[in-house]
C-alpha distance (Angstrom), angle and dihedral (degrees) to the residues before:
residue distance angle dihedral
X1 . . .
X2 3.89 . .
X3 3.78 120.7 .
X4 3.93 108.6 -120.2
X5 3.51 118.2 -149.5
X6 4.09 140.5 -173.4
X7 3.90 86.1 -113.4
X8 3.95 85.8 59.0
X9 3.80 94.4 44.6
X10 3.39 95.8 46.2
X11 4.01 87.0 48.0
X12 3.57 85.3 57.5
X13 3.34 103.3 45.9
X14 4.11 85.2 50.5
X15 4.08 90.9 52.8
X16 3.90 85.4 46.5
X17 3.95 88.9 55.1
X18 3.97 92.1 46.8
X19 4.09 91.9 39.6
X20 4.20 82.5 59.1
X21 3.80 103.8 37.5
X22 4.01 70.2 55.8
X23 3.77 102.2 55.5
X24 4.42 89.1 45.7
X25 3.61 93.9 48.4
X26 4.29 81.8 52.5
X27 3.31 88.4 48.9
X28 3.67 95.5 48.7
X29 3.54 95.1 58.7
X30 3.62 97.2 42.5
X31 3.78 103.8 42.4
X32 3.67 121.4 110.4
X33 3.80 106.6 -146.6
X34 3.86 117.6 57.2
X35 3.76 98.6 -132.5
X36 3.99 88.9 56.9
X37 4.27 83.8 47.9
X38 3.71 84.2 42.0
X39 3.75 94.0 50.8
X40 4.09 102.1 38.8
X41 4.25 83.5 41.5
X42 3.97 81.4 67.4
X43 3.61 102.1 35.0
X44 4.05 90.3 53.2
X45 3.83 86.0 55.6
X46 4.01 93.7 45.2
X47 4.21 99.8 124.9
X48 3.81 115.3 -98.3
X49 3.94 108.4 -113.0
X50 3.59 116.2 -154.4
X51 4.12 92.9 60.6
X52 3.79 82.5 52.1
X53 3.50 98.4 54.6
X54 3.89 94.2 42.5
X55 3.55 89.9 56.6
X56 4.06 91.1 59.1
X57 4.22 81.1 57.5
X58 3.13 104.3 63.3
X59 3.98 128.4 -138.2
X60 3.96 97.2 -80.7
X61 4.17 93.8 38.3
X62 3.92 81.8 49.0
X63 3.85 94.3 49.0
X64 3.53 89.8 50.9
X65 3.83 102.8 50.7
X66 4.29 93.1 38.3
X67 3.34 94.7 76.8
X68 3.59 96.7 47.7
X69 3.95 108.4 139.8
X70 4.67 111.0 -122.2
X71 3.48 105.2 -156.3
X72 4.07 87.3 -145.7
X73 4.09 136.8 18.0
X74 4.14 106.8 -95.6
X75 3.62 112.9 -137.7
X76 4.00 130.9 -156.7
X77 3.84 101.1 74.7
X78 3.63 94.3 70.2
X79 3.77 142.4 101.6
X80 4.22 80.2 -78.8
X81 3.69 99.4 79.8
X82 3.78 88.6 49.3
X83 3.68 85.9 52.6
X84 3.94 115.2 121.5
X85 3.75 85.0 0.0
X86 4.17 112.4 136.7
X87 3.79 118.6 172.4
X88 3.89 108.4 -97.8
X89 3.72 97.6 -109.3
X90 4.00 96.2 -178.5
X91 3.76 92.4 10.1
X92 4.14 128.2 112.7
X93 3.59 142.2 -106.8
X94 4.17 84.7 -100.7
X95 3.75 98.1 64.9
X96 3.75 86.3 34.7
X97 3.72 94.2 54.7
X98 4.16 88.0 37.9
X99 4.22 87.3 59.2
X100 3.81 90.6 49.4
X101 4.00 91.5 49.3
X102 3.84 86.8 50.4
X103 3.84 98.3 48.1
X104 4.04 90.0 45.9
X105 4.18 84.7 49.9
X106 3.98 85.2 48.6
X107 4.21 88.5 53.4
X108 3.92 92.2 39.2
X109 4.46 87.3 52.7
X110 3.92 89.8 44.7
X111 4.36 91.5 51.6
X112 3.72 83.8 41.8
X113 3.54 96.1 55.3
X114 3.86 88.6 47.0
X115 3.78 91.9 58.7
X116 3.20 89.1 50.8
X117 3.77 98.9 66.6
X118 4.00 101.5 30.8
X119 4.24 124.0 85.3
X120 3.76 88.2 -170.4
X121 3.66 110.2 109.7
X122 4.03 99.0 -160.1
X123 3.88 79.9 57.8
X124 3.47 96.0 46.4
X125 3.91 89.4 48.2
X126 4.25 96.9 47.1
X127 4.07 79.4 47.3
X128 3.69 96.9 54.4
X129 4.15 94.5 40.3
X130 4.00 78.8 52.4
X131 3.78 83.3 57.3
X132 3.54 109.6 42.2
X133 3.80 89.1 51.9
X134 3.81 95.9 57.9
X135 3.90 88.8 42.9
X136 3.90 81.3 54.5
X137 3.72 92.4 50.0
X138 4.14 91.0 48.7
X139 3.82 89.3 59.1
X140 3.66 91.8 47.1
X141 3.62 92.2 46.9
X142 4.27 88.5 46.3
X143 3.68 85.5 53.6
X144 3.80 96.2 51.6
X145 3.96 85.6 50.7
X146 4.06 97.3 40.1
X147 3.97 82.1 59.6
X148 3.77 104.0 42.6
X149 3.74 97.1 -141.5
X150 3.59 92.2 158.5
């Protein structure tokens, strides 16, 4: 059995980020209505987290946490939520917007399940910022759907 460690989660959770900035900038080009181009354009551009937040660390904070010990493999930010996933070609902003709450729901499960297994409260902290900001990017993302502007 392979040892699991924050510094592979976090990996993960970076690929995850990358893998969907991916799938919008796919969708961007292949979309049919401009506000849905328009929207996924942004979305593919939307700043990746996790190197954000381990910049804030610090090198030696960073070191300390990375080699932090999981007791089991988290799932959600994988290859999974992108499962069965094909870029809306002639579909709207809504199902657009519905595909980006899901994946940020799949990234908010996987730092959950982190949190879960960890004692460490620096890890526990960098997991919950990770947290908060998807939960801020759901509301922005309900907003942009409760007012149709695509």
């Amino acid at each position: 059995m392979a040892v699991i460690t924050v510094a592979d989660a976090l990996r993960r959770a970076e690929d995850f980020e990358r893998a969907v900035a991916s799938f919008y900038s796919n969708v961007a080009v292949q979309a049919e209505k401009d506000g849905v181009r328009l929207l996924t354009g942004y979305m593919s551009r939307r700043r990746p987290r996790v190197p954000e937040r381990l910049a804030l660390l610090g090198r030696n904070r960073l070191a300390a946490i990375s080699s932090t010990p999981l007791t089991y493999e988290p799932y959600g930010a994988d290859c999974h939520c992108l499962d069965g996933m094909s870029p809306p070609v002639a579909g709207s902003a809504a199902e657009v917007l519905d595909m980006a709450l899901n994946f940020n729901e799949c990234l908010v499960r996987f730092y959950r399940q982190v949190i879960q297994q960890v004692a460490d409260p620096a890890v526990v902290e960098l997991f919950e910022s990770l947290i908060c900001l998807e939960q801020q990017d759901e509301i922005e993302l309900m907003k942009i759907k409760a007012l149709d502007y695509f």
